[in-house]
VEXLOBA-385478 format. One line per 4 residues: for each residue z, x, y of C-alpha. Coordinates in nm, 4 decimals. Layout:
N
Z X Y ~ ...
END
This chain:
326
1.6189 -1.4993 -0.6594 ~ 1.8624 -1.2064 -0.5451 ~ 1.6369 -0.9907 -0.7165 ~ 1.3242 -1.1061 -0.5284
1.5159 -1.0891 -0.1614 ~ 1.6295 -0.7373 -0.2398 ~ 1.3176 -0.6275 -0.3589 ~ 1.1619 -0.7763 -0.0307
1.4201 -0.6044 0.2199 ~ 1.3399 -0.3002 0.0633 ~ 0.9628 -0.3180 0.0797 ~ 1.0122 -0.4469 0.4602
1.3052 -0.1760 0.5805 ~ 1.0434 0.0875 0.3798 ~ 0.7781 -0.0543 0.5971 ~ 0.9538 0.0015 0.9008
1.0351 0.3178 0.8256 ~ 0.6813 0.4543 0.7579 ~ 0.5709 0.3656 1.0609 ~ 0.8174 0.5817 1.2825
0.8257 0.8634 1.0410 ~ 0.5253 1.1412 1.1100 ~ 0.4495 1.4509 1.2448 ~ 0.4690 1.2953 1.6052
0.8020 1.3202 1.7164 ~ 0.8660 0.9780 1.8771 ~ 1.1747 0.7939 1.9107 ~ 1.2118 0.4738 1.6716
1.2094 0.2094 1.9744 ~ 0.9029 0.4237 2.1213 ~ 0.7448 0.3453 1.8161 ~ 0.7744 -0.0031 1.7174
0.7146 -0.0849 2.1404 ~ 0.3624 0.0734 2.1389 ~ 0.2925 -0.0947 1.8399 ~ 0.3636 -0.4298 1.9700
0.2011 -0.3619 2.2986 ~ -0.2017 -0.2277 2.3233 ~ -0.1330 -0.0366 2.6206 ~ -0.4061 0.2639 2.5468
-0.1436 0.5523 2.5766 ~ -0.1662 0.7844 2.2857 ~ 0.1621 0.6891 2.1246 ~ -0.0522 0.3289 2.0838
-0.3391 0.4889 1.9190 ~ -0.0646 0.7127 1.6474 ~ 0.0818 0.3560 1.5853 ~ -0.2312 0.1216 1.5479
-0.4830 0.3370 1.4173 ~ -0.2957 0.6294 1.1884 ~ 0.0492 0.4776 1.0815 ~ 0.0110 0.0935 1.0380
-0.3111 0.1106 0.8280 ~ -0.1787 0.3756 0.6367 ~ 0.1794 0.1961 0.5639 ~ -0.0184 -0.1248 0.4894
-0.2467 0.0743 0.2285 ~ 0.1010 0.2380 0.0676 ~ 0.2379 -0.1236 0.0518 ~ -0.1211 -0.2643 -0.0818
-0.1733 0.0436 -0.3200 ~ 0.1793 0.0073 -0.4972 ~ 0.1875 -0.3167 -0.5243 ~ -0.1806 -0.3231 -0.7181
-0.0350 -0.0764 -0.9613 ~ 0.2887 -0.1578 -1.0137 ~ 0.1611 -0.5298 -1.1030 ~ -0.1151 -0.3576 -1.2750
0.0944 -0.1716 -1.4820 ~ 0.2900 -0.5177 -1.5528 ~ -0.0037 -0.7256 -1.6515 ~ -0.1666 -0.4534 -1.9031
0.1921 -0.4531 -2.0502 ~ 0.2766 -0.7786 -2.1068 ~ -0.0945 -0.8023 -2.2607 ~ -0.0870 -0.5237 -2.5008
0.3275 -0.5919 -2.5761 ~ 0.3406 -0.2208 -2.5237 ~ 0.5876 -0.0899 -2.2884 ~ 0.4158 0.2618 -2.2673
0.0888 0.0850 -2.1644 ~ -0.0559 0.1552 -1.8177 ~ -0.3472 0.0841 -1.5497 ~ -0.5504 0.3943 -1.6233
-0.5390 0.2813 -2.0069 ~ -0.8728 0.0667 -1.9577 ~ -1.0475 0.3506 -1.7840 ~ -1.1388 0.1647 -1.4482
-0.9058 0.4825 -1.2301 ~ -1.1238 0.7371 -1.4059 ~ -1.4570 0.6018 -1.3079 ~ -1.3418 0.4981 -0.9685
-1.2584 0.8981 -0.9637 ~ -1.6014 0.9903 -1.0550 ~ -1.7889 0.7820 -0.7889 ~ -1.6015 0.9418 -0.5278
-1.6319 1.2730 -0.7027 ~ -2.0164 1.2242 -0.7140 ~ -2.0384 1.0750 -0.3461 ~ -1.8229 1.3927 -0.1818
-2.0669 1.6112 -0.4205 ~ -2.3942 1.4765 -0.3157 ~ -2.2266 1.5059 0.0523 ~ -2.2977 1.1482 0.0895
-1.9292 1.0895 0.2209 ~ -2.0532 1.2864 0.4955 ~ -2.3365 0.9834 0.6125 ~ -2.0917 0.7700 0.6854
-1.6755 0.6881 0.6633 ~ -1.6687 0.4157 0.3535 ~ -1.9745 0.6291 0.1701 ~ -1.6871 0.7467 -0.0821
-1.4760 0.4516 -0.1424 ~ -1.7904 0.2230 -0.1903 ~ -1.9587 0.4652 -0.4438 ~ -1.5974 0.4809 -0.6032
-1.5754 0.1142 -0.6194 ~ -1.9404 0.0783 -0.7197 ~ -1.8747 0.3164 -1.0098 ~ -1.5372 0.1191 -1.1039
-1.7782 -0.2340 -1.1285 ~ -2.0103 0.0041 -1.3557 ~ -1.7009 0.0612 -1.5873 ~ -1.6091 -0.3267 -1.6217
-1.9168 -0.4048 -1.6902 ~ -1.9211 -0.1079 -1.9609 ~ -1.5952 -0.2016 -2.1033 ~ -1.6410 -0.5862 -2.1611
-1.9873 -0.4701 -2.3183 ~ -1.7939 -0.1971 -2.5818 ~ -1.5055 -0.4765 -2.6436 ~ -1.7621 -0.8194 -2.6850
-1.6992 -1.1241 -2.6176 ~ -1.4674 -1.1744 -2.9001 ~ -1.2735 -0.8573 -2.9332 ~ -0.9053 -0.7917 -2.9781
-0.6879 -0.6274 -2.7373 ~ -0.7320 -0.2863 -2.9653 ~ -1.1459 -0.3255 -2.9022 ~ -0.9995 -0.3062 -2.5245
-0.8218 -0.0170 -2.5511 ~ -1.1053 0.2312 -2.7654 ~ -1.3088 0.0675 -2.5029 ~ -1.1231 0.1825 -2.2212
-1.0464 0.5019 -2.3918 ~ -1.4016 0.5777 -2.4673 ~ -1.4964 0.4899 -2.0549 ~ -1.1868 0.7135 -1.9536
-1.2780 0.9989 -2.1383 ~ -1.6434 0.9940 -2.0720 ~ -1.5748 0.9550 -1.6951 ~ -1.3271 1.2430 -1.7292
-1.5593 1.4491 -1.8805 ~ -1.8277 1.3717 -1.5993 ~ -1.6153 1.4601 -1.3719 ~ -1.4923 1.7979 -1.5164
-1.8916 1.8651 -1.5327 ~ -1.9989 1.8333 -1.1694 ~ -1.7082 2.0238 -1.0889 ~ -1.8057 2.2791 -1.3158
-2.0896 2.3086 -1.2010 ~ -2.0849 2.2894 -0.8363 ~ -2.2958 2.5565 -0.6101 ~ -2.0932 2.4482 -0.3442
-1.7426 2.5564 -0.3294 ~ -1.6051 2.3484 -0.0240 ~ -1.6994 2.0320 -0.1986 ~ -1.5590 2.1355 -0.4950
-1.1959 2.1689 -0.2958 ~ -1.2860 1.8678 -0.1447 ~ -1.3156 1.7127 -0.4807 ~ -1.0028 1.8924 -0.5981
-0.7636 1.8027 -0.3284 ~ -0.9477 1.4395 -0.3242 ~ -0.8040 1.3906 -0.6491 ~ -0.4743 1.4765 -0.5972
-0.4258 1.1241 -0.4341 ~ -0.2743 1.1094 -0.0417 ~ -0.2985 0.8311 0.2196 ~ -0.3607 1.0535 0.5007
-0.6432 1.0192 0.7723 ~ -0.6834 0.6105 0.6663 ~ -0.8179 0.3840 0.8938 ~ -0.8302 -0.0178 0.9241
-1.1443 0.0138 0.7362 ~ -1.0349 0.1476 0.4860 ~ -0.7798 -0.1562 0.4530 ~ -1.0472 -0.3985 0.4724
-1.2505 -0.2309 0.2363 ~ -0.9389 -0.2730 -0.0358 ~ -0.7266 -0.5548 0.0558 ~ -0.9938 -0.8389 -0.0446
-0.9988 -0.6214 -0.4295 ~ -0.6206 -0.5966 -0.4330 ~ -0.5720 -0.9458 -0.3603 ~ -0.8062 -1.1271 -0.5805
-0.7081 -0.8729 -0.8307 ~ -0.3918 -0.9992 -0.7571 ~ -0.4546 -1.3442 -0.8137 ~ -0.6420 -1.2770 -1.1309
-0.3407 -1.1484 -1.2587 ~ -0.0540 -1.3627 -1.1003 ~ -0.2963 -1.6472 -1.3188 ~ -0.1629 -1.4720 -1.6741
0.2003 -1.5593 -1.5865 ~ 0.2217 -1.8592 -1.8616 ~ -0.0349 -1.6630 -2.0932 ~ 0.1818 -1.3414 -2.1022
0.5065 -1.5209 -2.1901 ~ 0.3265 -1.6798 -2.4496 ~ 0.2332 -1.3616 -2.5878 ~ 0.6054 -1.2608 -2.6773
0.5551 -1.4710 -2.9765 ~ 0.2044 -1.3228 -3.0545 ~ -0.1879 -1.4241 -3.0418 ~ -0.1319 -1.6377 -3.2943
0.1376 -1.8423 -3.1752 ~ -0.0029 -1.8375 -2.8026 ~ -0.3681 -1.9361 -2.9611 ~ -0.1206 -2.2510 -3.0556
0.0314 -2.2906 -2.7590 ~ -0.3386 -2.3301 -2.5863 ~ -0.3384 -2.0636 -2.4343 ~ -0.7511 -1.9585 -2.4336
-0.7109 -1.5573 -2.5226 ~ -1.0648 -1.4728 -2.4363 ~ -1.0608 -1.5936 -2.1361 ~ -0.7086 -1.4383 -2.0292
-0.8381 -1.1192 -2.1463 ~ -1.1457 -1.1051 -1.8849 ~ -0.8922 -1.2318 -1.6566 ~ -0.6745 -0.9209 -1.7272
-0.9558 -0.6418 -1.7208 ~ -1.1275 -0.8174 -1.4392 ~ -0.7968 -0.8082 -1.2417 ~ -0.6820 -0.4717 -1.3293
-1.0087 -0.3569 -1.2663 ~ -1.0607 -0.4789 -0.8817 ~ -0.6861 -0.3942 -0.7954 ~ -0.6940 -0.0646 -0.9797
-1.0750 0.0514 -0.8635 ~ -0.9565 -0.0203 -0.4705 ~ -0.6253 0.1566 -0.4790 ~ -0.8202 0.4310 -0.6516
-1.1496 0.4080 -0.4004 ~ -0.9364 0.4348 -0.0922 ~ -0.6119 0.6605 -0.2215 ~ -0.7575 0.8744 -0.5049
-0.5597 0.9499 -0.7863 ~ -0.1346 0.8204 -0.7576 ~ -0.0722 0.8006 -1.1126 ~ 0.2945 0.6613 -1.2806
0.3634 0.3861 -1.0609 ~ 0.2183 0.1719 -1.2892 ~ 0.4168 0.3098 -1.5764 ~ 0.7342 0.3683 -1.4123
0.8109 0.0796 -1.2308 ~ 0.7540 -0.2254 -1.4874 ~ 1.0269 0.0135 -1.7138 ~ 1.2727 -0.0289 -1.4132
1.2905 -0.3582 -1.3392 ~ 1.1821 -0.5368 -1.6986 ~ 1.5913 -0.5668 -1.7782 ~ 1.6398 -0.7039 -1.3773
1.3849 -1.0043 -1.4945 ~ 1.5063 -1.0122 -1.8341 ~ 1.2091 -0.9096 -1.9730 ~ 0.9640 -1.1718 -1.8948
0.6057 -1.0635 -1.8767 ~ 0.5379 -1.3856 -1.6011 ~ 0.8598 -1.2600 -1.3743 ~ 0.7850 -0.8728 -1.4108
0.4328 -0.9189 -1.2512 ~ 0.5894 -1.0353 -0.9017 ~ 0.8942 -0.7769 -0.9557 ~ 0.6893 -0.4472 -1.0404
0.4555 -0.5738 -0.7433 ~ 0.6954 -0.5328 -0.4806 ~ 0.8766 -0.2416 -0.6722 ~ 0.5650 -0.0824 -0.6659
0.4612 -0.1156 -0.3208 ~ 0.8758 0.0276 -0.2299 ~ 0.7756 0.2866 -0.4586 ~ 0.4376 0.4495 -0.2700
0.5826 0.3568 0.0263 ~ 0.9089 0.5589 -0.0316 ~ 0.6650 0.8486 -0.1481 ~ 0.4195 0.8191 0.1458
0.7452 0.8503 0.3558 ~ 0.8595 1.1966 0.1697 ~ 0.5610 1.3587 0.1806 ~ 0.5392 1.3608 0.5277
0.9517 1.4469 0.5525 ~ 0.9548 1.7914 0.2752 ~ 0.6731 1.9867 0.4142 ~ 0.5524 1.8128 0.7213
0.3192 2.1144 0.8335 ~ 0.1841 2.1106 0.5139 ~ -0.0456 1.7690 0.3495 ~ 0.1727 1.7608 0.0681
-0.0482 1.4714 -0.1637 ~ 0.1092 1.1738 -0.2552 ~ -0.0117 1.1652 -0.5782 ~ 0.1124 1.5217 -0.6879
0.5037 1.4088 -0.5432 ~ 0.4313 1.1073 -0.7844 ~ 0.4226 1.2823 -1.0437 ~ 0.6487 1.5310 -0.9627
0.9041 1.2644 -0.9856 ~ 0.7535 0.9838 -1.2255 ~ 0.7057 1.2485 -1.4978 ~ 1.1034 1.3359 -1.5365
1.2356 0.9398 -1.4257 ~ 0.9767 0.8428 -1.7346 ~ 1.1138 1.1436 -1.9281 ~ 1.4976 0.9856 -1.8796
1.3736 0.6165 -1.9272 ~ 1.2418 0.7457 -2.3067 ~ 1.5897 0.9332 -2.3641 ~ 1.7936 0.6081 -2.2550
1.5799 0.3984 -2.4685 ~ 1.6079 0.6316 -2.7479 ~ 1.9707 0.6229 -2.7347 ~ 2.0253 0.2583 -2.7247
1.8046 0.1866 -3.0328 ~ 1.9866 0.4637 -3.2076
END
C-alpha cells in the first residue's frame, strides 16, 4: 500500500511538473490558472493544446511499457525479457516509416500513427500464425524474433533506398522517439489501445503468479495457458503498437523499470504489473521533463535520453545482481 501511494504522488507531482516546464517561460500559478480557465489568451492554448496532451501521452506511454515490460516477464520467467521481444515496436516502426516515406503523413495528421498501428495489427496477426494455436512460450519468442527482424530489415531497406533525403531525416529523427508537437488526437488515437491493452494484461495477474511454479503446475492450478498467452500478445501488442504509433521508438522502460521495483513487490508477477505501470509512466514523464530542461533550444528526443540513461542503470542492475548471486 505505501508503495502504491508513493508511486502515485510521484506520477501526480511529475505530472504537475510537465505541464509548467517548456520553452515558454511562464510562472507556475500562470500555468496551472490558464489551464483551468479557457480564456483564449495564448498562455491557454501552450497549456491545453501543447503541454497537457503531451504530459498525458508521457504518463499513457510509460505506463503501457513499463506494465508491458512486466507482463512479458512474468510470462516468459525471464527477468531480461522485454516489450520489443515479440516484435509488435518494430512493425509499428515500419508503418510509420512507410507512411512518412510514401509522404502519406503529409494527407493528413493521424496518416502515420494509423499506418503504424495498422502495421502493428499485421504483426499480431503474423505472430499468433508463426506460434499456432498450441505453441509454447519459446514458439512466441522465434516468432517475435523472426517479425522483429524482418520488420527491421524492411525498415533499414526503404531507408536505404530513399530518393528523397528529407524523408529519410524525417524517418531518422522519427525514430529516435520524442513527444513533441502532440495533440489531443493523438491521445485519443492511443488511449483506447493502452487501456484495453491494459486490461488484457491487468487479467494475467492470478495466471502469472501461477507461473512461478511453472506451466505445469499452473496447467493444475486451472489456469487455461492458451488462452493467457493470446491474452498476453494481444495486450502487449495494442499497448505497445500505440505508444509506438504516437511516440516512436522510447526503448528500456520496459526493461528497466520491472528490475526496479520487482524487490519493492516482493517479486510477484500479479503486484509488479500495477507497480512497473506507474513506475513507468514517472519514468517517461521524468524524461519528457529533462529533455526539454538540458538543451531546451535544441529537440533533444526522448527516446535517445532513454537510452542514454537506461543503458548504464541496466548495466549497474546486471553488476548488482551478479554480485549478490556470487
Amino acid at each position: 500500500m505505501r508503495l502504491a501511494i508513493a508511486l502515485i504522488l510521484l506520477v501526480a507531482t511529475l505530472f504537475v511538473i510537465s505541464l509548467v516546464v517548456g520553452v515558454a517561460a511562464v510562472p507556475p500559478g500562470q500555468a496551472l490558472s490558464a489551464l483551468l480557465s479557457d480564456d483564449g489568451t495564448p498562455v491557454a492554448v501552450v497549456m491545453r493544446d501543447i503541454r497537457l496532451p503531451r504530459a498525458i501521452l508521457a504518463a499513457l506511454i510509460g505506463a503501457a511499457l513499463g506494465m508491458s515490460g512486466a507482463a512479458m516477464q512474468g510470462y516468459l520467467r525471464n527477468p531480461l525479457a522485454e516489450p520489443g521481444l515479440i516484435g509488435v515496436s518494430g512493425a509499428a516502426a515500419l508503418g510509420a516509416v512507410l507512411s512518412i516515406q510514401l509522404g502519406l503523413n503529409l494527407l493528413f495528421p493521424l496518416a502515420l500513427p494509423l499506418a503504424s498501428l495498422a502495421m502493428a495489427v499485421l504483426a499480431v496477426l503474423l505472430i499468433l500464425l508463426l506460434a499456432g494455436p498450441r505453441g509454447s512460450s519459446i514458439t512466441l519468442i522465434l516468432a517475435g524474433i523472426a517479425i522483429s527482424a524482418l520488420t527491421g530489415a524492411l525498415t533499414s531497406l526503404v531507408l536505404n533506398l530513399s530518393p528523397n533525403p528529407f524523408a529519410a531525416a524525417d524517418i531518422v529523427f522519427w525514430m529516435m522517439g520524442s513527444l513533441a508537437d502532440r495533440s489531443f488526437l493523438h491521445v485519443a488515437l492511443a488511449a483506447p489501445f493502452i487501456l484495453i491493452g491494459g486490461l488484457l494484461m491487468l487479467s494475467l495477474a492470478r495466471g502469472l503468479d501461477a507461473l512461478t511454479l511453472g506451466e505445469d503446475a499452473a496447467a493444475a492450478m486451472g489456469i487455461n495457458l492458451r488462452g493467457l498467452r493470446l491474452r498476453l500478445v494481444l495486450g502487449v501488442a495494442a499497448a505497445v503498437g500505440a505508444a509506438t504509433a504516437v511516440a516512436g521508438a522510447i526503448g528500456f522502460v520496459g526493461l528497466v523499470v520491472p528490475h526496479l521495483l520487482r524487490r519493492a513487490v516482493g517479486a510477484r508477477p500479479s503486484a509488479l504489473l500495477w507497480a512497473s505501470a506507474l513506475g513507468g509512466a514517472a519514468m517517461v514523464l521524468a524524461a519528457d521533463i529533462a529533455v526539454r530542461l538540458i538543451l531546451p533550444d535544441r529537440d533533444l528526443k526522448l527516446g535517445v535520453l532513454m537510452a542514454l540513461v537506461g543503458a548504464p542503470l541496466f548495466l549497474h542492475l546486471i553488476f548488482r545482481t551478479r554480485k549478490e548471486m556470487s
